[in-house]
C-alpha positions in Angstrom: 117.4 93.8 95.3 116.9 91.9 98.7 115.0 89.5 97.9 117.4 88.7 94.7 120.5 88.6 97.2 118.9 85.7 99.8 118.4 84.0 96.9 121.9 84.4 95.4 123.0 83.5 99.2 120.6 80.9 100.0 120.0 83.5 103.2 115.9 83.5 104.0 114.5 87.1 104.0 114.0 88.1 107.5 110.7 88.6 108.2 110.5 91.9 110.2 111.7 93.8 107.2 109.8 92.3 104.8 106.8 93.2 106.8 107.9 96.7 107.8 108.2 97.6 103.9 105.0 95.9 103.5 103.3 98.3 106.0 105.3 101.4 105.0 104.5 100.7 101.4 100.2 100.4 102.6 100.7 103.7 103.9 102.2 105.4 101.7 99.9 104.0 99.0 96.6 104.7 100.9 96.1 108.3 98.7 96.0 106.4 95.8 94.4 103.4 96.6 92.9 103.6 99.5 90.3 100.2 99.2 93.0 98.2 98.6 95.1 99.6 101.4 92.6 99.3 104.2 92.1 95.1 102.8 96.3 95.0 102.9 96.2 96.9 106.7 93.5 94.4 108.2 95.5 91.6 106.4 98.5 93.1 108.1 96.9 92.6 111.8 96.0 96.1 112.4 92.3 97.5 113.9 92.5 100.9 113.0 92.4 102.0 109.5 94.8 103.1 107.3 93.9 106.7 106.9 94.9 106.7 111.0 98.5 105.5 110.8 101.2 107.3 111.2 103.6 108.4 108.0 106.8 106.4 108.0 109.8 108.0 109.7 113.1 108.0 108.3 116.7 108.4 109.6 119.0 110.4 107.9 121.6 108.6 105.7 124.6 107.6 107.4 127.5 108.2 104.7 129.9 105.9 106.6 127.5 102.6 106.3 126.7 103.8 103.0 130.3 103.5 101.6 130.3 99.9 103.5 127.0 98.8 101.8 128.3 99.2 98.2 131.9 98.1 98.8 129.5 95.0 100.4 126.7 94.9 97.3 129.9 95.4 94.9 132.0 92.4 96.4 129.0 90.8 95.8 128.6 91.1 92.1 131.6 89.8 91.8 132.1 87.2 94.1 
């Protein structure tokens, strides 16, 4: 969906959250596919391995900013 949007708005993707989903995403697939997850982590810059980082944290969903992103992704759609 974000990368769809900066193309609809001619906005570049911004590229500390396109790498931060990168890494989370290595993490949470090291279980599964761990060779392929420690190439992605050394790709990523990091020394340690993998199995070593820490889980991604979360922050619990704000309901408010919710309600503002789909009136936002809605206006969107339609605009």
């Amino acid at each position: 969906f974000y990368r769809d949007w900066s193309i609809r708005c001619s906005i570049p993707m911004h590229k500390t959250v396109v790498m931060r989903f990168i890494s989370a995403l290595t993490v949470m697939m090291a279980p599964i596919t761990p060779h392929w997850c420690e190439m992605v982590w050394g790709l990523l810059g990091h020394t340690t391995t993998v199995c070593d980082a820490r889980w991604p944290a979360f922050s619990p969903c704000d309901k408010a900013l919710r309600k503002e992103y789909i009136f936002f992704r809605d206006f969107l759609k339609n605009f």
